[in-house]
C-alpha positions, 0 to 999 in steps of 0.5 A: 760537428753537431749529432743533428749536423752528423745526422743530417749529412747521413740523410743526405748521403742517403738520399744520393744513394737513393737518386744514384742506384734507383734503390727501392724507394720505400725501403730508402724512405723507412731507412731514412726515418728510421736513422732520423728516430735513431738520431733524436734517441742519440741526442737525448741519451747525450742530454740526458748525460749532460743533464746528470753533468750539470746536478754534479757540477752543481752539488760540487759548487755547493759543496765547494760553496759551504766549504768556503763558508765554513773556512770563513767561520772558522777564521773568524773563530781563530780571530775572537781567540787572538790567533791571527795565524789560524785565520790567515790559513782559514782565510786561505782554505776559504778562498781556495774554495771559492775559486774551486767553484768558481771554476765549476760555475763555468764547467757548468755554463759550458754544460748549460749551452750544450743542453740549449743546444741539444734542446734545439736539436730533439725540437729540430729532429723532432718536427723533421721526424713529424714532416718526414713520416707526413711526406712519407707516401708521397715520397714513396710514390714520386720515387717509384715513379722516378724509378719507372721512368728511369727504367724506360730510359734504361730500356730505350737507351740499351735498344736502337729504336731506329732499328726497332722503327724500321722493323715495324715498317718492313712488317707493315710492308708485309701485311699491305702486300698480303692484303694486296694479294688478297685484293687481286683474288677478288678481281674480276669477280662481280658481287651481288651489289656489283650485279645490282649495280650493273641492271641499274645502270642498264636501266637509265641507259635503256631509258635514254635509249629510248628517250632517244629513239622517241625524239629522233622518231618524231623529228623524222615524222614531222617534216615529212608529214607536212612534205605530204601535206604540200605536195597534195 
């Protein structure tokens, strides 16, 4: 497993952490990035080694590349002088070498692939990091507000709202019958504009009466007017 694999399983482990005991958000969030910062220093302390690996591997293959070149001069100083058996050794010490750094060159491209990929992982950590601390705030707020509204579900999970309803009710009962109780000590009782009221109704129905009495009196009056006329 990678350090940016191992890193972002610890994120995540982080971030359950977060959504399953509603810890503090912004503490989560600084954590989070701060683990993330610690991670990309993780990984180019190890690039850092790798790249001190490959100058080493790479100063033995030289050396082991001008020992093989030495070998070789040699062997052909021991063929000018007729000593073939010297060569031979020569030859052999050479080759020797040569496989020597042979196997460095592939020590080396071994190196070489963990430092490509290590290079990706600092590019990787490194936008991850610049996005994180860009979302941080809105972060923050999205989990307070998660934690608020987790904490009222908390709070109308651990009370019977029912009953909490049903106490409202009665209470609302008792203020209709105490503004009842109220209402009846008024009862009977006349205000100014009652009184007001009273004279003005008075007045129409003297007025009718009186409309009344006036067409009643001049119905009564006509005929006999004309009953008198008659008779005389």
């Amino acid at each position: 497993m990678s350090i940016f694999s191992r890193m972002t399983d610890i994120i995540n482990s982080n971030i359950n952490a977060l959504l399953d005991k509603a810890e503090d958000p912004e503490k989560m969030v600084r954590l989070i990035i701060q683990e993330m910062e610690e991670a990309l220093v993780e990984v180019r302390s190890t690039s850092a080694r790798a790249i001190a690996d490959r100058k080493e591997l790479e100063r033995r293959c030289a050396w082991q590349e001008a020992e093989a070149e030495e070998w070789e001069r040699k062997a052909e100083i021991a063929v000018r002088k007729g000593r073939d058996d010297l060569a031979k050794g020569a030859l052999v010490e050479s080759n020797k070498a040569r496989e020597a750094c042979s196997a460095l060159a592939d020590e080396l491209q071994a190196v070489e692939a963990t430092l490509a990929k290590l290079n990706e992982d600092v590019g990787a950590l490194q936008a991850k990091i610049k996005d994180a601390k860009a979302r941080q705030n809105a972060i923050i707020m999205r989990g307070k507000a998660a934690q608020s509204r987790l904490g009222v579900r908390r709070t109308l999970s651990d009370h019977n709202i029912d009953d909490a309803i049903a106490r409202f009710e009665l209470y609302e009962s008792k203020i209709d019958d105490l503004e009842g109780q109220i209402e009846s000590y008024d009862m009977g009782r006349k205000t100014l504009s009652d009184e007001i009221a009273e004279l003005e109704s008075d007045d129409g129905v003297d007025e009718q009466l009186s409309a009344l009495k006036a067409r009643v009196k001049a119905t009564d009056t006509g005929p006999v007017s004309d009953n008198q006329n008659v008779n005389h």
